[in-house]
C-alpha positions as CSV (number, residue, x, y, z in Angstrom):
1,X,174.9,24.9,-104.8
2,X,172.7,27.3,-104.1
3,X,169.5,26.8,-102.1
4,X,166.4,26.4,-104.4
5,X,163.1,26.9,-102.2
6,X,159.3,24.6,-103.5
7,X,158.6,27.6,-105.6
8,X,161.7,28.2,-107.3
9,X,162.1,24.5,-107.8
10,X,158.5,24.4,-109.7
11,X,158.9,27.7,-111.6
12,X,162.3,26.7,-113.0
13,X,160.7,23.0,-113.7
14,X,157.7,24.3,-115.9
15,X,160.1,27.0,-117.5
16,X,162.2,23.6,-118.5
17,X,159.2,22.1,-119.7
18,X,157.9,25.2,-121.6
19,X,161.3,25.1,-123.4
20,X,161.3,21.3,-124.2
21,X,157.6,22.1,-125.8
22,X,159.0,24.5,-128.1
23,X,161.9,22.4,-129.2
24,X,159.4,19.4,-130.1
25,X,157.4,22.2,-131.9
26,X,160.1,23.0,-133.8
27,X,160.9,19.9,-134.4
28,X,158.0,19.1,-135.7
29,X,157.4,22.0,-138.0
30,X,160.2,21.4,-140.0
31,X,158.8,18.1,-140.6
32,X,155.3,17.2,-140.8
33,X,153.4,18.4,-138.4
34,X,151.5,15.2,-138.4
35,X,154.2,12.8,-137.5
36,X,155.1,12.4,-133.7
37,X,157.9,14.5,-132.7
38,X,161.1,13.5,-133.7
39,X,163.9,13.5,-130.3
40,X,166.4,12.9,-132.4
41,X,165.9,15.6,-134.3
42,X,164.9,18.0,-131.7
43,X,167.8,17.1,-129.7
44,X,170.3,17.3,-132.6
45,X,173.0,19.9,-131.7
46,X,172.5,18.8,-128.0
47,X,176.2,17.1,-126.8
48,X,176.0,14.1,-125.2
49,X,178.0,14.1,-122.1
50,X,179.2,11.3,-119.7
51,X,179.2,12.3,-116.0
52,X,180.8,9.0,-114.8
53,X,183.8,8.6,-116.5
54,X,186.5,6.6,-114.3
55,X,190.2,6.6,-115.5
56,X,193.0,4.7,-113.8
57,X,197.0,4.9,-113.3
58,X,199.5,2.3,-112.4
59,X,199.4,3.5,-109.0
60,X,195.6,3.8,-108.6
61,X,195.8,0.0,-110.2
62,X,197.7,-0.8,-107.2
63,X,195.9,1.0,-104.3
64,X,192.5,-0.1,-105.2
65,X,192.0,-3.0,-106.8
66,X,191.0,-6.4,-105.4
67,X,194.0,-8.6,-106.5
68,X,195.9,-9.1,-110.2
69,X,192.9,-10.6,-112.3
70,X,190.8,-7.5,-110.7
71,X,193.7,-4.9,-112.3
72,X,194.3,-7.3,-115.9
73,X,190.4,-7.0,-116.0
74,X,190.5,-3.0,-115.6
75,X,194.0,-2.4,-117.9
76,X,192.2,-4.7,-120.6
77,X,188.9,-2.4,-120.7
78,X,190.9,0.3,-121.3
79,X,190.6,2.2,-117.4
80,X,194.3,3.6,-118.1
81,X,193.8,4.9,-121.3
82,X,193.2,8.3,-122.2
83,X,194.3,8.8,-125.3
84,X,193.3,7.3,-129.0
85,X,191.6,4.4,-127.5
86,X,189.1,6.6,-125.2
87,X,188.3,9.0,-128.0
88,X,187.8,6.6,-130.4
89,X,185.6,4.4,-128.0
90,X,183.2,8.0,-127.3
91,X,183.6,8.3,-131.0
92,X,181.6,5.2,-131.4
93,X,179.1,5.7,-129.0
94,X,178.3,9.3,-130.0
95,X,180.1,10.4,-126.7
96,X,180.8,14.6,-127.2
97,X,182.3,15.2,-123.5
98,X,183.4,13.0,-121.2
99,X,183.7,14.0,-117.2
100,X,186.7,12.2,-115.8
101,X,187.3,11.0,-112.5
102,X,189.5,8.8,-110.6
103,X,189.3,4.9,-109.9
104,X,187.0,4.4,-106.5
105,X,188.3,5.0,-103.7
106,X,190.4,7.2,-105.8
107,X,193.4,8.5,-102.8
108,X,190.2,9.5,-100.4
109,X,191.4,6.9,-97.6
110,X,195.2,8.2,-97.8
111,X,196.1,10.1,-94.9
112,X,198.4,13.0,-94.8
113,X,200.8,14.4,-97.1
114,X,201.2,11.1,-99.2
115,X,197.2,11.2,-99.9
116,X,197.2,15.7,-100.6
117,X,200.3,15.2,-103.2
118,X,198.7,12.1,-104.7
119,X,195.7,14.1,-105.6
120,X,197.6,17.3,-106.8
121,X,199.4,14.5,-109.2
122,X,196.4,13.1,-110.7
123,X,194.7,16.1,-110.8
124,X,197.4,17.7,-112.6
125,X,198.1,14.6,-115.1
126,X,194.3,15.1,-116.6
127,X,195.3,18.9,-116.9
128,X,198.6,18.0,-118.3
129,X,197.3,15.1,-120.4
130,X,194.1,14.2,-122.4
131,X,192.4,18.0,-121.6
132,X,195.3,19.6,-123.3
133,X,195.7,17.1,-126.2
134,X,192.3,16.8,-126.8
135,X,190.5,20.2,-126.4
136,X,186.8,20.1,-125.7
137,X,186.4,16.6,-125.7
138,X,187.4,16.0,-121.7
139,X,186.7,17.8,-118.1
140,X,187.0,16.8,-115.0
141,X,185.9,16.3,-111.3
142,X,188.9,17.0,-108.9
143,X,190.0,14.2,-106.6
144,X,190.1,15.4,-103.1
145,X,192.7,14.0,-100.2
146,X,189.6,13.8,-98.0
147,X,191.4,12.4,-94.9
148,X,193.1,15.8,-94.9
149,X,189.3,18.1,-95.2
150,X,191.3,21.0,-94.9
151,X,193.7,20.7,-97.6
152,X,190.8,18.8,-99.6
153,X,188.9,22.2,-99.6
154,X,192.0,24.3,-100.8
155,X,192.9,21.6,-103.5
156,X,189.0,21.7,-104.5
157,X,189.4,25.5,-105.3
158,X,192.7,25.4,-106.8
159,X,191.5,22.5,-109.4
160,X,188.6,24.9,-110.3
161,X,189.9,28.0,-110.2
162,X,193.3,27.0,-111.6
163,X,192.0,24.0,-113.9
164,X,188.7,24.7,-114.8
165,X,187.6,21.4,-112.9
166,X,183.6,21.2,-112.8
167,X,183.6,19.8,-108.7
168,X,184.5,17.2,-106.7
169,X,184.0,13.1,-106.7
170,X,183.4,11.7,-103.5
171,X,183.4,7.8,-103.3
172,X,181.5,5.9,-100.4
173,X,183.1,6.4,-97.2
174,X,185.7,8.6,-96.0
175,X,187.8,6.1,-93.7
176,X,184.8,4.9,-92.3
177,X,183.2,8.4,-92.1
178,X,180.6,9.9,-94.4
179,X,180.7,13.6,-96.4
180,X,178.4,14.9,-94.3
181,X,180.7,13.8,-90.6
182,X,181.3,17.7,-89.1
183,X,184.7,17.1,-90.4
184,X,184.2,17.5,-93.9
185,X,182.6,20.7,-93.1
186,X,185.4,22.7,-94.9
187,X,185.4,21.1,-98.1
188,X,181.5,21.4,-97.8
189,X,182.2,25.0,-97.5
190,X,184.3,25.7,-100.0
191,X,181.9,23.9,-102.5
192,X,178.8,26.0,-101.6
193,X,181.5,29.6,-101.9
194,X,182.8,27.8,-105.6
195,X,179.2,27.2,-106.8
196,X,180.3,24.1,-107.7
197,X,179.0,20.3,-107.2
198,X,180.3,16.9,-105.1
199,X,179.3,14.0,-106.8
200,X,178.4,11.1,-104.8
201,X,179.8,8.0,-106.2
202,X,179.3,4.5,-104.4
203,X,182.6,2.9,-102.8
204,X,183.3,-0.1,-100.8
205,X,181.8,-0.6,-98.1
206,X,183.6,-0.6,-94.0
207,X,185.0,-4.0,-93.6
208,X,182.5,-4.4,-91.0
209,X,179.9,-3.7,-92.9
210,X,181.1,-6.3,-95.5
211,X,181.5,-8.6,-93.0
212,X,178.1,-8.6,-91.4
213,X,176.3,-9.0,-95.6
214,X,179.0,-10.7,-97.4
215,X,180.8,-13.3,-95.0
216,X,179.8,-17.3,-95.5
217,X,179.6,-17.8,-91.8
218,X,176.7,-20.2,-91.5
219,X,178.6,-22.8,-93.8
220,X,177.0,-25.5,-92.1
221,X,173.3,-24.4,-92.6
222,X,174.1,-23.9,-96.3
223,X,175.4,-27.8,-96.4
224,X,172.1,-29.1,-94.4
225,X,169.7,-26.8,-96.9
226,X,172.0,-28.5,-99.8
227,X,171.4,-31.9,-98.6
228,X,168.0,-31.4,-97.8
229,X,167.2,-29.9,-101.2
230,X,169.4,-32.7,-103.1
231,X,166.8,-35.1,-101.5
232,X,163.8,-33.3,-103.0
């Protein structure tokens, strides 16, 4: 989170580059230095890492899906499961570390103390849960009551500090505000004094938002371009 200034930006770009050049180098020297660079090899002892891991719970089921085929969809891709199944499913794509985080819009749009305990609960279930049983192969980004920014920020340190969470996920819209509203200003805060990220994740959009690009209101326009067209 700290500020990274044109020059710093460059000088730690070309240092990345130089250090990618070296690998391929490598890379190639134990080979044949004739033969294109091999990634795979270069890259072999690299983990592969999935920043956009969602996981679900009966409740977040509940809160945030569409209707019942939207949550049998979710439970039968395996969105609730964090055990065996997960692993074995990174297993098989070559997945070393997974980054969790909670079903959009996650408890962000709760208000009050329901929404600030909801988030201690889930938080503390991935603790509790597949990062204890399967050590190294799960972290996590915190979910934040954001409704409350003030208890957001303090539940955003103890996650880190306490839990060894790598940051926050933030999904869309915050009750029709965005992260970057004066009132989310503490959680901001805290971020920057944690040295830690917020990942931006899409969410729904404001219902009048999906109103004004998703509504059928011009039925009858539709049905005169669907004659006409049949006629064609």
């Amino acid at each position: 989170m700290k500020s990274m200034g044109r020059r710093g930006f460059l000088a730690a770009s070309t240092a990345l580059g130089a250090g990618a050049g070296l690998s391929a180098y490598a890379a190639v020297s134990a080979t044949d230095g004739n033969k294109t660079p091999d990634i795979a090899l270069r890259d072999r002892d690299l983990p592969f890492i999935g920043t956009e891991e969602t996981f679900s719970t009966p409740t977040l089921l509940k809160l945030n899906s569409i209707n019942q085929d939207h949550i049998a969809f979710l439970e039968e891709i395996g969105l609730s499961d964090l055990g065996q199944r997960r692993i074995g499913d990174m297993d098989a794509g070559g997945l070393n570390v997974q980054i969790l985080s909670a079903h959009t819009p996650s408890v962000q749009n709760i208000p009050g103390r329901r929404g600030i305990d909801l988030a201690y609960r889930l938080n503390r279930q991935l603790v509790d849960g597949p990062i204890a049983k399967y050590p190294g192969r799960f972290k996590a980004f915190a979910t934040l009551p954001l409704q409350s920014p003030e208890a957001a920020a303090d539940e955003l340190e103890r996650s880190v500090r306490e839990d060894g969470f790598l940051g926050a996920l933030t999904n869309g819209h915050i009750a029709k505000k965005y992260l970057d509203h004066p009132d989310f200003e503490p959680v901001l805060a805290r971020a920057v004094a944690l040295d830690v990220p917020i990942y931006l994740h899409p969410g729904y959009p404001a219902d009048e938002v999906f109103k004004i690009y998703y509504s059928t209101t011009r039925s009858k326009t539709v049905s005169y371009v669907v004659r006409r067209t049949s006629r064609l």
